[in-house]
LORO-47899 format. One line per 8 residues: number of its first residue (from 1); for each residue x negated, y negated, z of N, C-alpha, C. Coordinates in steps of 0.2 Angstrom, whole numbers, plus 5000, padded with zeros to 4 digits. Example, Ala and Ser with C-alpha at 12.3 -4.5 7.8 and 13.67 -1.06 7.14 Angstrom:
! LORO-47899
1) 4934,5028,5039,4938,5022,5039,4934,5016,5039  4936,5011,5035,4932,5005,5036,4936,5000,5039
This chain:
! LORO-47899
1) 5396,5462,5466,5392,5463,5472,5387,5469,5471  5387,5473,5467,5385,5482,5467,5378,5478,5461  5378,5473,5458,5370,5472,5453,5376,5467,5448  5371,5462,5442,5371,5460,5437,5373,5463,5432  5377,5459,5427,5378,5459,5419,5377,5454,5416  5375,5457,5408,5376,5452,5405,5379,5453,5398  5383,5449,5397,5388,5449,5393,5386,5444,5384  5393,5445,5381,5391,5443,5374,5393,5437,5373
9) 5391,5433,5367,5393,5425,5366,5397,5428,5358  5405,5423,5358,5408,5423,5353,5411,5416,5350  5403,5413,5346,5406,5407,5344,5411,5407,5340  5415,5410,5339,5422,5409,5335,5427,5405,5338  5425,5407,5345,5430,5408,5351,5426,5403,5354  5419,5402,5355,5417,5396,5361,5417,5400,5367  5419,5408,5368,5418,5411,5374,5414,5416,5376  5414,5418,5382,5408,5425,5383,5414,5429,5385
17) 5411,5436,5382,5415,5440,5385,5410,5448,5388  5413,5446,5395,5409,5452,5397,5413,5459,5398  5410,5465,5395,5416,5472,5392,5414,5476,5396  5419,5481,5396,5419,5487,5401,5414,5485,5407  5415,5485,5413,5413,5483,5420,5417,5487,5423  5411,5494,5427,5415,5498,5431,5420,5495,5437  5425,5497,5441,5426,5495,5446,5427,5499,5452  5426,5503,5449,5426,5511,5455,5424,5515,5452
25) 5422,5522,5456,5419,5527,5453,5422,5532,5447  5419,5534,5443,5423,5538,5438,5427,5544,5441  5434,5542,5438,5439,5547,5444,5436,5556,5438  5431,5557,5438,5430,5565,5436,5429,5570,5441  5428,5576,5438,5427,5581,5443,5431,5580,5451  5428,5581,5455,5431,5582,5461,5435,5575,5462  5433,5569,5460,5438,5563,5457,5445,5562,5454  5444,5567,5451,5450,5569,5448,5456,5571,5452
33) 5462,5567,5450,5468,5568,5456,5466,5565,5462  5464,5558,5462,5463,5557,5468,5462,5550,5468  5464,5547,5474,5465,5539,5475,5458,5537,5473  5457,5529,5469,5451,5528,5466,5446,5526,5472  5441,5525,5469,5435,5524,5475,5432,5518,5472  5429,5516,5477,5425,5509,5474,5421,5509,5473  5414,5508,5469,5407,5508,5469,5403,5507,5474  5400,5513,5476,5395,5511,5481,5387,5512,5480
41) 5385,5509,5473,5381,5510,5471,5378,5502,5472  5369,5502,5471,5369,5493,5469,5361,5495,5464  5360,5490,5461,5355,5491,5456,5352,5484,5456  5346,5484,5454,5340,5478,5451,5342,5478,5444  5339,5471,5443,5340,5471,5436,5346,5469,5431  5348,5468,5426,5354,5467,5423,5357,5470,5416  5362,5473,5417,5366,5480,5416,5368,5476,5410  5369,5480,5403,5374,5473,5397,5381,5475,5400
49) 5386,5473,5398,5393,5472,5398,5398,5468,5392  5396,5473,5385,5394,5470,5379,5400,5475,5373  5404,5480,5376,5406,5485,5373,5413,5488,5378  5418,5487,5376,5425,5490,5377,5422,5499,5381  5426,5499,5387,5425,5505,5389,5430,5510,5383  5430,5516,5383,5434,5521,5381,5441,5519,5386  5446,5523,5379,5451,5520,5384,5454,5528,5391  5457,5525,5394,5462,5532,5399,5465,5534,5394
57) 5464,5543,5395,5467,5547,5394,5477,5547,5394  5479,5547,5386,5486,5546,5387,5491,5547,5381  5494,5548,5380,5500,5551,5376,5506,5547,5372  5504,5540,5373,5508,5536,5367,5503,5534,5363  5507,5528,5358,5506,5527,5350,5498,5523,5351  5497,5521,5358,5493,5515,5358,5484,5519,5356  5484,5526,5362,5480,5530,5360,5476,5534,5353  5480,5534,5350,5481,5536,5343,5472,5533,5339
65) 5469,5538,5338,5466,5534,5333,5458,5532,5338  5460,5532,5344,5455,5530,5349,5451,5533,5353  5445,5530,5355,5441,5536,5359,5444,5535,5367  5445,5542,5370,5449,5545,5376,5443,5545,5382  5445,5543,5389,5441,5548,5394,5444,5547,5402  5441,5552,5403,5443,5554,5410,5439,5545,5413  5434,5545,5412,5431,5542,5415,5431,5534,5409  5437,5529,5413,5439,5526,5410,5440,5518,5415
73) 5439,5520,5422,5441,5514,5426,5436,5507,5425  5438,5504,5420,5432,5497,5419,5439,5491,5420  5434,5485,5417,5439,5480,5416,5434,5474,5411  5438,5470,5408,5435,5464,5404,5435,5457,5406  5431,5454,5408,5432,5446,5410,5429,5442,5403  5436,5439,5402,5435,5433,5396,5432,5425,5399  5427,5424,5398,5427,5416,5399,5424,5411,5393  5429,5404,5394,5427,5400,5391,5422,5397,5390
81) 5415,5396,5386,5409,5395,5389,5408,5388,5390  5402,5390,5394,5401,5382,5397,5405,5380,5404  5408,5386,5407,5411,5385,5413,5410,5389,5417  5402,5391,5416,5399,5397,5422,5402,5395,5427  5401,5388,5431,5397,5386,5439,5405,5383,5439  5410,5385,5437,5415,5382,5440,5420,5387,5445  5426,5385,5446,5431,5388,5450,5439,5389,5445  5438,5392,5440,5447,5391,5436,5450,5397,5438
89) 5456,5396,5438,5461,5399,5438,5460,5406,5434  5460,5412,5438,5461,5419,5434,5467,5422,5431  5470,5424,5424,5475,5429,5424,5473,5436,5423  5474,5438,5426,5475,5446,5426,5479,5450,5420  5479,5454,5416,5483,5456,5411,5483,5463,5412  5489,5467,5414,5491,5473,5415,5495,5477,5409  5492,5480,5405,5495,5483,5399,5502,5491,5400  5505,5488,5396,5511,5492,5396,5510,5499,5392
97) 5515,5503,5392,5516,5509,5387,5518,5515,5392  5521,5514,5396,5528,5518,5396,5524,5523,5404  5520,5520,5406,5515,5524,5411,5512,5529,5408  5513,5529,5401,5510,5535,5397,5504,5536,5391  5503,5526,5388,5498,5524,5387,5496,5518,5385  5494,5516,5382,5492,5509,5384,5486,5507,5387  5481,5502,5385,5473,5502,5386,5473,5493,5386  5466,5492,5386,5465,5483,5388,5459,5481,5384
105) 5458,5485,5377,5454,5486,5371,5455,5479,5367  5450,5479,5362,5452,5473,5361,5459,5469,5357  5464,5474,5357,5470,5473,5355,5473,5468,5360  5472,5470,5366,5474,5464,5371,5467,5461,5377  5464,5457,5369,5457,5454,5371,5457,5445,5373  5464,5444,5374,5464,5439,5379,5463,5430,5377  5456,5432,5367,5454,5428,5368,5459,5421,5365  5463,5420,5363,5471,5416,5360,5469,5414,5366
113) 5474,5415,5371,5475,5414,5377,5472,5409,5383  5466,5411,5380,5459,5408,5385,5459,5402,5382  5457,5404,5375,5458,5399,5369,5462,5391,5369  5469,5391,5371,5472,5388,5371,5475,5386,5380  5471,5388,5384,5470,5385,5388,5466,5381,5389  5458,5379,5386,5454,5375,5384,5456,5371,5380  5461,5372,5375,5464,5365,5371,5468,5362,5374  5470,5364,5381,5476,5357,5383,5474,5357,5390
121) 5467,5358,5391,5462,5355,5395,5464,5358,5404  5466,5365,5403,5468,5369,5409,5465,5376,5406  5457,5375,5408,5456,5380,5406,5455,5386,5411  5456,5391,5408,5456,5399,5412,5452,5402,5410  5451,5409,5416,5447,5414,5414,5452,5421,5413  5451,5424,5407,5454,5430,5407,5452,5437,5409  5455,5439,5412,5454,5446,5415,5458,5453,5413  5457,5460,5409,5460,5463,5409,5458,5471,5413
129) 5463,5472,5415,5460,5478,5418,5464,5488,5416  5460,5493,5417,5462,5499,5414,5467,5503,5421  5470,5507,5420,5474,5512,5425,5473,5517,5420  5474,5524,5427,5475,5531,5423,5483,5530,5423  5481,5535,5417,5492,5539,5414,5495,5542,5415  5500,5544,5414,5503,5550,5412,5501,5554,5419  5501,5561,5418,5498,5564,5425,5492,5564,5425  5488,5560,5423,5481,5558,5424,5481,5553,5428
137) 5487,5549,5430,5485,5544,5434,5493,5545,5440  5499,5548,5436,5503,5551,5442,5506,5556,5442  5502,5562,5443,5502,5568,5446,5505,5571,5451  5511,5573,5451,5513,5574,5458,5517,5578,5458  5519,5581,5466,5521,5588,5466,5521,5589,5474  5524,5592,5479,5523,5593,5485,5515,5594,5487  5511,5598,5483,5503,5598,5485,5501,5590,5486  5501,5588,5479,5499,5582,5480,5500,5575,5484
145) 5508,5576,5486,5508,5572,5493,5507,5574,5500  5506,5580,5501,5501,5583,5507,5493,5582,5504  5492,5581,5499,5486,5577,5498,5483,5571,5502  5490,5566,5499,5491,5559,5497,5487,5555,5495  5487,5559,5487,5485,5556,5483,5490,5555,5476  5495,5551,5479,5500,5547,5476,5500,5541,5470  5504,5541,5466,5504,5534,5461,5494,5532,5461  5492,5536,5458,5484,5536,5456,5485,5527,5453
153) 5489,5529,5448,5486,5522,5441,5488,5517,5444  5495,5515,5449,5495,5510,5453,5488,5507,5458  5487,5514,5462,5482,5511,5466,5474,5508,5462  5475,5513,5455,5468,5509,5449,5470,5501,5450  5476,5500,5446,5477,5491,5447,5475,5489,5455  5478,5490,5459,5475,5489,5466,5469,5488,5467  5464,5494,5464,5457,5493,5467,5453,5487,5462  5456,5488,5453,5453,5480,5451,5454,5475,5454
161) 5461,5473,5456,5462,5468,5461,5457,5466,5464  5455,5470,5470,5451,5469,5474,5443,5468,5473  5441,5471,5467,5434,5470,5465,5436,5464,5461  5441,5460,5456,5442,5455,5457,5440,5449,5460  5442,5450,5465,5445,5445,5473,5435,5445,5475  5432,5452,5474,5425,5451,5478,5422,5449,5471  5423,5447,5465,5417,5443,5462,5418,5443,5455  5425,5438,5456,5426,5435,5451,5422,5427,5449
169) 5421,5426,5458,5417,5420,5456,5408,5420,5453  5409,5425,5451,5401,5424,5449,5402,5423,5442  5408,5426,5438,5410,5424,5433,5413,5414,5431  5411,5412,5435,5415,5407,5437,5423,5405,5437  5426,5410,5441,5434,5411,5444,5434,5408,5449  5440,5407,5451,5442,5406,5460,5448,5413,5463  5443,5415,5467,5447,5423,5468,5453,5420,5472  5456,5413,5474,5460,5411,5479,5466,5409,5472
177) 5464,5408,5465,5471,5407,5461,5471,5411,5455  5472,5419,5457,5475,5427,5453,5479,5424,5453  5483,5426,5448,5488,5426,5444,5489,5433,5439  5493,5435,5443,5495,5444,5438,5501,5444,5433  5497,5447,5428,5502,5447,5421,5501,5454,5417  5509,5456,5418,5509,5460,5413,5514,5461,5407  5515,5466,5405,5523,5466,5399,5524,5475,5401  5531,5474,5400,5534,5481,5398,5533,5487,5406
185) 5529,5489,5405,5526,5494,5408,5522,5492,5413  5517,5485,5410,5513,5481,5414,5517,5476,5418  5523,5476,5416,5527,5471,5420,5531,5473,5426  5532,5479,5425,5534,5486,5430,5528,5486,5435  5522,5487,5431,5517,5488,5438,5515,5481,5441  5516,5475,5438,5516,5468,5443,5520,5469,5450  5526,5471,5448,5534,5471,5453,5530,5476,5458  5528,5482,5454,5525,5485,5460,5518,5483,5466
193) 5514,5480,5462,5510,5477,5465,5512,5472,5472  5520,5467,5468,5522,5465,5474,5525,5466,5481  5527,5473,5477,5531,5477,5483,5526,5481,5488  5522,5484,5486,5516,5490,5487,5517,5487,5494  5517,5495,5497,5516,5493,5502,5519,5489,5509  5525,5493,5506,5532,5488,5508,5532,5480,5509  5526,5478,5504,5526,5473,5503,5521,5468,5507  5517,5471,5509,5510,5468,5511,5507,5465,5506
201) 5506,5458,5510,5503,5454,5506,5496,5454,5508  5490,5458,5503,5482,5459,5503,5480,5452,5501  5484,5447,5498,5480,5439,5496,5477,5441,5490  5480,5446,5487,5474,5447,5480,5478,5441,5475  5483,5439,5473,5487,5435,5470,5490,5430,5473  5488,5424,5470,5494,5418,5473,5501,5417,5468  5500,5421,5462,5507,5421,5456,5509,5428,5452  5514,5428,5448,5514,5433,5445,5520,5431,5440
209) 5517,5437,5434,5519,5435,5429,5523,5440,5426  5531,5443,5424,5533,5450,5422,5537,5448,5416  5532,5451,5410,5537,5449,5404,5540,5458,5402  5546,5457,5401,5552,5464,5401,5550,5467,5404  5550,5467,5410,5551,5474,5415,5551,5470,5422  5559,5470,5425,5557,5467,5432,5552,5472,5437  5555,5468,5445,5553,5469,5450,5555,5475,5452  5559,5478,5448,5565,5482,5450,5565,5487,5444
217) 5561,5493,5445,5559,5497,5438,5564,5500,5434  5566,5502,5429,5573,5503,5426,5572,5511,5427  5567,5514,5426,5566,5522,5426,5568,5525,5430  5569,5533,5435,5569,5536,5440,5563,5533,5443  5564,5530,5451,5560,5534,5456,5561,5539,5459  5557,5544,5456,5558,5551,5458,5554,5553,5467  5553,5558,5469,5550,5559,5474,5547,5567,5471  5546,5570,5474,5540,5573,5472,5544,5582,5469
225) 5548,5582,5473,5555,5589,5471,5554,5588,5462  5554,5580,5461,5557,5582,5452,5550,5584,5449  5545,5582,5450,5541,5586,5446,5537,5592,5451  5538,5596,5452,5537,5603,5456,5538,5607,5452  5544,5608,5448,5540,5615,5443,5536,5614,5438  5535,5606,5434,5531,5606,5429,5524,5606,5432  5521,5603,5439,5518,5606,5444,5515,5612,5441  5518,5617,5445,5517,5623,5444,5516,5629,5439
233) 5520,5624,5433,5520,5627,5426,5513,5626,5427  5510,5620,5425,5503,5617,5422,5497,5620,5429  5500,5624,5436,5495,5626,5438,5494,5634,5435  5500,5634,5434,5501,5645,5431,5496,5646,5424  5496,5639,5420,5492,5639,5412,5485,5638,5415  5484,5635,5418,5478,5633,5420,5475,5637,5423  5477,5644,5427,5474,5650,5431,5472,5648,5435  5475,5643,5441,5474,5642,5446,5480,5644,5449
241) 5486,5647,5447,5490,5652,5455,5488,5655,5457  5488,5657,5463,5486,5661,5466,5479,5658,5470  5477,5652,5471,5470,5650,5471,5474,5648,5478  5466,5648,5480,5467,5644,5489,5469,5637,5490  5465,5632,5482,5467,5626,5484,5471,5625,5475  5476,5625,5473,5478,5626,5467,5476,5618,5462  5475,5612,5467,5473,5605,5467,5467,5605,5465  5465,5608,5470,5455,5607,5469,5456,5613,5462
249) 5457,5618,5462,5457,5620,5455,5458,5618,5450  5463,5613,5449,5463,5608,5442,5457,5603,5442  5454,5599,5449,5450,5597,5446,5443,5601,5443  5443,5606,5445,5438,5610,5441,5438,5615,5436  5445,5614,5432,5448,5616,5424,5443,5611,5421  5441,5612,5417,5437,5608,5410,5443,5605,5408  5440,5599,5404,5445,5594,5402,5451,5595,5396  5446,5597,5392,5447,5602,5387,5453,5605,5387
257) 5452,5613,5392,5458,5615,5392,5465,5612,5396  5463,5608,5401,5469,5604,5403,5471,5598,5400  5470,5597,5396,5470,5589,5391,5477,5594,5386  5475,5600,5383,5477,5603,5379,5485,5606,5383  5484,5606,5388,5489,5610,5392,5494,5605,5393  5490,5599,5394,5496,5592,5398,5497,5589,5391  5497,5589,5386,5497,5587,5381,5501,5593,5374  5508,5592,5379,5512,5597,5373,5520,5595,5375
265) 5523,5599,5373,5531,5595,5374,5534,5599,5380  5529,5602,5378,5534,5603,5389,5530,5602,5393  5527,5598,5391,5525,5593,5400,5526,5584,5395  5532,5585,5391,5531,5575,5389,5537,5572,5393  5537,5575,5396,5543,5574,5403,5538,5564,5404  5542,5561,5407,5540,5557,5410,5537,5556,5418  5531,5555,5418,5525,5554,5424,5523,5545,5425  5528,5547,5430,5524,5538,5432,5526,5537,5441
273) 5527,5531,5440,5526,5532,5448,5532,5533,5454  5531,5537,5459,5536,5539,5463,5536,5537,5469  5540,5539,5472,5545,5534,5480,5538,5540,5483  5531,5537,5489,5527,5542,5491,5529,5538,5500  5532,5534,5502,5532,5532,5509,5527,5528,5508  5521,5528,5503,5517,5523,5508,5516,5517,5502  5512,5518,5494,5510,5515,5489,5519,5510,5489  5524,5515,5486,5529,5514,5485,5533,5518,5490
281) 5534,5512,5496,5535,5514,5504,5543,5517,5501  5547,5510,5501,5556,5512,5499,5557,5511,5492  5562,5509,5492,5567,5510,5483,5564,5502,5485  5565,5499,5478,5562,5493,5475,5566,5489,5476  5573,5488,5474,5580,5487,5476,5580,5485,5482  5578,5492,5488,5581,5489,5494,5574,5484,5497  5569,5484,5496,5566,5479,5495,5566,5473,5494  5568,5471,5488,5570,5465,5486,5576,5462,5490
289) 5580,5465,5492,5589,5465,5495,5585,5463,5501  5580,5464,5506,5577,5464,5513,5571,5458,5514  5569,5454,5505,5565,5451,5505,5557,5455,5505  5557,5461,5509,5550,5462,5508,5547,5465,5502  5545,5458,5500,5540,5459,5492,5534,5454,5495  5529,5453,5492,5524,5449,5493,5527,5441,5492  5526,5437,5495,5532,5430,5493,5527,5425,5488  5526,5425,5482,5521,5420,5481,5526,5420,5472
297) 5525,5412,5469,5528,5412,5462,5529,5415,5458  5535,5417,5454,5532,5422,5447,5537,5417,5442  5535,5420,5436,5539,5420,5429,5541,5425,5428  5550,5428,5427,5554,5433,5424,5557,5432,5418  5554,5436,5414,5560,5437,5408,5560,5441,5404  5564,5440,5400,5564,5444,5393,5566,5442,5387  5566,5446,5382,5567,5443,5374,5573,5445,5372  5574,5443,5367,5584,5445,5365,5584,5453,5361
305) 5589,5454,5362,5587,5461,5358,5585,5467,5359  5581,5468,5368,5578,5473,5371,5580,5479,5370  5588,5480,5369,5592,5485,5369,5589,5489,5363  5587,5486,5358,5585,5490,5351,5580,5493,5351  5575,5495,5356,5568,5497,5356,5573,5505,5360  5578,5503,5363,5578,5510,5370,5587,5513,5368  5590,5510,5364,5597,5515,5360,5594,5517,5357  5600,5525,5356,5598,5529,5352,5602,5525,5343
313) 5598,5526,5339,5601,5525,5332,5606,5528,5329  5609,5533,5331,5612,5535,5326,5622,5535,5330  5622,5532,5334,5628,5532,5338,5634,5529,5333  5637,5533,5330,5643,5529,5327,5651,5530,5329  5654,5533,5334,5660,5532,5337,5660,5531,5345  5663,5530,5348,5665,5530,5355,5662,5536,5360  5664,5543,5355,5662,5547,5359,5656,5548,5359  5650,5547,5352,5645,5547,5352,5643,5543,5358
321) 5643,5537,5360,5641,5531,5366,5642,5536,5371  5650,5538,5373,5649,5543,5380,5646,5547,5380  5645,5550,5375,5640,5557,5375,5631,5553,5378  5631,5550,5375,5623,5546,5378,5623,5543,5384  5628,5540,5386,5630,5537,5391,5629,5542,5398  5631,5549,5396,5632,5553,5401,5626,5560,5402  5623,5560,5396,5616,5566,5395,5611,5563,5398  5611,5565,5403,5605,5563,5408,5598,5567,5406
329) 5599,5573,5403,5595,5575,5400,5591,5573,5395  5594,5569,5390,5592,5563,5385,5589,5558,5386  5593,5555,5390,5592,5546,5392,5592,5546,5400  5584,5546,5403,5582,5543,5411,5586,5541,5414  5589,5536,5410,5593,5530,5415,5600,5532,5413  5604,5538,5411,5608,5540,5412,5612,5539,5416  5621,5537,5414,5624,5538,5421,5630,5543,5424  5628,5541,5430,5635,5546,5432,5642,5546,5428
337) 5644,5551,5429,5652,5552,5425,5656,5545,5427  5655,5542,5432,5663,5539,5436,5661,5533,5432  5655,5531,5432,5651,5526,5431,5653,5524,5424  5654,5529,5420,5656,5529,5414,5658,5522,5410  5666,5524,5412,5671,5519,5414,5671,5512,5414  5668,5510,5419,5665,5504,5419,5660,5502,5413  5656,5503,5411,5655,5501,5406,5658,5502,5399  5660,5506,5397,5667,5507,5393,5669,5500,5392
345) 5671,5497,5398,5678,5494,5399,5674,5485,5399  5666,5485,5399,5664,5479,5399,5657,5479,5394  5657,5484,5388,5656,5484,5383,5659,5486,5378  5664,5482,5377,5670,5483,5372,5670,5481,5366  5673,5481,5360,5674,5480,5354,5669,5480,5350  5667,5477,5345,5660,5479,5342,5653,5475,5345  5656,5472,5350,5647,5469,5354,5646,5465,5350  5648,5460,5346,5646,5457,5344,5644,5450,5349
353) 5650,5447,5354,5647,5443,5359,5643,5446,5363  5639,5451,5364,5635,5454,5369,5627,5454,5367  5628,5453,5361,5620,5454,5357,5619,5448,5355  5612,5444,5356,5611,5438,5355,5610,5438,5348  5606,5443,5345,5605,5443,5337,5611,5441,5331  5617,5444,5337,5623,5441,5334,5624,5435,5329  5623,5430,5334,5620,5424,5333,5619,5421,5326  5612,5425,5325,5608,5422,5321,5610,5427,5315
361) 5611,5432,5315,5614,5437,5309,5622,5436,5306  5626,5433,5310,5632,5431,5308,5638,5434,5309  5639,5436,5315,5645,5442,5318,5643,5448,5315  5647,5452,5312,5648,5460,5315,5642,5462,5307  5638,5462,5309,5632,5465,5302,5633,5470,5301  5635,5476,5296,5631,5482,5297,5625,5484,5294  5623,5488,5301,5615,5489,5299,5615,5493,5295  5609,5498,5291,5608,5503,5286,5607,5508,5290
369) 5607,5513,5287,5605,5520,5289,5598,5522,5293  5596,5524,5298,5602,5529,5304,5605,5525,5307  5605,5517,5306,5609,5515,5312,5616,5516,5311  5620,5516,5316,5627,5519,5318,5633,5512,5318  5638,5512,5319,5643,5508,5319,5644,5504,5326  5641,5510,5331,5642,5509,5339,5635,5506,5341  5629,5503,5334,5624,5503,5337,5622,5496,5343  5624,5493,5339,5624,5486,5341,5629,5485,5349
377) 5634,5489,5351,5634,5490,5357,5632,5495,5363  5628,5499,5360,5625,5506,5363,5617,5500,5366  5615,5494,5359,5609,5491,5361,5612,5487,5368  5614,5483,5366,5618,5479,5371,5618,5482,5379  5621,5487,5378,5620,5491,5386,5614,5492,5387  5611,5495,5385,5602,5497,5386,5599,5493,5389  5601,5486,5383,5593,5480,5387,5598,5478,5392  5603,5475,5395,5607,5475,5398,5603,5480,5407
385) 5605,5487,5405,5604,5491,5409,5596,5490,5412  5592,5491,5406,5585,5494,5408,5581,5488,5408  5581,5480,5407,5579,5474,5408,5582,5468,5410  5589,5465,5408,5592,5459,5411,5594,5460,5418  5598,5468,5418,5600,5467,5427,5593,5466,5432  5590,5469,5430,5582,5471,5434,5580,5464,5434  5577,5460,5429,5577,5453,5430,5581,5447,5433  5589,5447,5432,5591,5445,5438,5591,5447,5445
393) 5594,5451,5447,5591,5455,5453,5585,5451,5457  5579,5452,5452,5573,5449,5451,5573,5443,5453  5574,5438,5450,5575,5431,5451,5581,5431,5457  5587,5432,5458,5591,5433,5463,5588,5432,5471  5584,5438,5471,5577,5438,5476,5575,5433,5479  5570,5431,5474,5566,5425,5474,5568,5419,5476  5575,5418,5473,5579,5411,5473,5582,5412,5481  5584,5419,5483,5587,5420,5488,5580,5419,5496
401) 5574,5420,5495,5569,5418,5496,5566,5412,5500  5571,5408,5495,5567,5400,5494,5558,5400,5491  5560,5405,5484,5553,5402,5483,5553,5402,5475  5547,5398,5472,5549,5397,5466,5550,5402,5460  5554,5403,5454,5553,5409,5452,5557,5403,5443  5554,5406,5440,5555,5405,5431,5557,5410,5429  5563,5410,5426,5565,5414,5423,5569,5414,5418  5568,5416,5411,5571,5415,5406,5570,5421,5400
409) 5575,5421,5394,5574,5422,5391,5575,5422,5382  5570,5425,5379,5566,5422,5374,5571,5428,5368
């Protein structure tokens, strides 16, 4: 709506891809820490849309290697060529990495996908979209929910939705059949999308897609108490204590020094998104248990094996296990002491029945070094814990509902 693109042809692929397309204003300067905005500019003429934005500023493996910015909010629309003037089906692709990094570069450029929905004659249009990270996209602290400017990189997914929904059909899309997909992190922010807003349905999606990470996030949903002194640590470095607005003073910290400040081991705590009353009205859980989610299809599942990406390697006796089991300081998804027990008592023996890889590997393998003797049962609880319960749950919902839901796993 705000002017034209034009984008690039890839006969390899038989598709146009148009790149980096802002969809709200660059969250900088007084931007910065703050819900997104949407473009209220418009222009003559036609703009290229020919080149991958820079990715969001962020702190996992994904960034590495990559150009960084603040000013980061775009997105990429794949299409099959020769299907300007029509109406196809969109998927949405929401990239994972821990809320902490993860981009829509061409690493997950869509075109396979698009690809092979032209060869079995159900062709699609591909969509990927960026979020801020880390505390660049959820910052929080008692200031900032007297703000409310809450779960930022949630409500970035949000506002591409919406620009989406207003002109994807110039793309030749039908804004009435989104379909949101994500994995891992991005599968986590789908569930949220369905929940948002205690579960107001915007009609931005008719489906959704969560591969490893239910509806139901395995992380803390924290409230705003747990991050308040690293808050105020990162306002003490930053020489804005003592300021009248300590908020508006980070946004006008140069990037530079505050990039270097958030970007160290005491602040690689976990920032992602939190219980604010209104984005993320309730717990997720009670949610789903009340029905209020957005009611529209989805695909849930996961892969076998989940557990080995999130135990620790080195667990070789029982008390090793309870020791992790119970360092909440270690492991997020820590549990309480009584809790213990239970588990104990229903991941027993060498896990050989609990691990699907079992299977195919032949009963009780032992791995090599640093893996542990207790690993194979330490994995078992993890993916267990932090994606199959959340997935059932998940589907549970859904079925409990009456509405459709696919769920399996790979």
């Amino acid at each position: 709506k705000n002017g034209s693109y034009y984008g690039t042809h890839h006969s390899s692929f038989n598709q146009d891809f148009f790149l980096g397309i802002p969809f709200a204003k660059p969250p900088i300067e007084q931007l910065r820490f703050r819900n997104p905005e949407s473009l209220n500019t418009t222009w003559t003429g036609v703009r290229p849309a020919t080149n991958y934005a820079w990715e969001c500023v962020g702190y996992g493996s994904d960034q590495l290697g990559h150009l960084q910015s603040e000013d980061c909010l775009y997105l990429n629309v794949i299409r099959p060529s020769g299907y300007e003037n029509t109406s196809l089906p969109v998927l949405v692709w929401i990239y994972g990495g821990f809320q902490m990094g993860g981009t829509p570069d061409a690493r997950y450029n869509l075109s396979f996908i698009v690809e092979n929905s032209v060869r079995i004659g159900k062709p699609i249009i591909g969509a990927s979209i960026a979020y801020r990270l880390g505390p660049w996209g959820f910052m929080n602290s008692d200031e900032v929910v007297d703000a409310g400017q809450t779960n930022m990189g949630l409500r970035d997914q949000r506002l591409a939705l919406h620009w989406i929904q207003e002109n994807v059909d110039a793309f030749g899309g039908d804004p009435s059949k989104v379909t949101i997909w994500g994995q891992s992190a991005g599968s986590e922010s789908v569930g949220y999308q369905l929940n948002a807003y205690n579960g107001r349905d915007d009609h931005l999606f008719r489906a959704a897609i969560m591969q490893s990470g239910p509806a139901i996030p395995h992380n803390p949903l924290n409230t705003s108490d747990s991050y308040q002194s690293m808050y105020d640590s990162i306002v003490e470095l930053a020489g804005c204590a003592g300021t009248t607005d300590a908020l508006d003073c980070l946004r006008t910290t140069p990037f530079t020094v505050l990039n270097s400040i958030l970007n160290t081991t005491e602040f690689d705590e976990y920032w992602g998104p939190t219980l604010d009353g209104d984005f993320v009205a309730r717990y997720p859980s009670d949610q789903l248990s009340d029905g209020d989610f957005v009611h529209v299809s989805i695909i849930a599942g996961c892969t076998s094996d989940e557990g080995t990406a999130f135990s620790p390697e080195e667990i070789n006796t029982l008390a090793d296990f309870v020791w992790y089991l119970n360092n909440t300081s270690l492991m997020q998804w820590a549990l309480p002491e009584n809790l213990v027990e239970d588990v104990l008592g229903n991941y027993s023996g060498n896990g050989d029945t609990l691990i699907p890889s079992s299977q195919t590997l032949g009963g009780n393998v032992t791995f090599p070094e640093p893996y542990g003797a207790f690993f194979r049962r330490s994995a078992a609880y993890w993916g267990d814990q932090v994606f199959i319960a959340g997935r059932r749950w998940t589907c549970e919902a859904w079925s409990k509902a009456n509405l459709t839901a696919y769920c399996y796993l790979f």
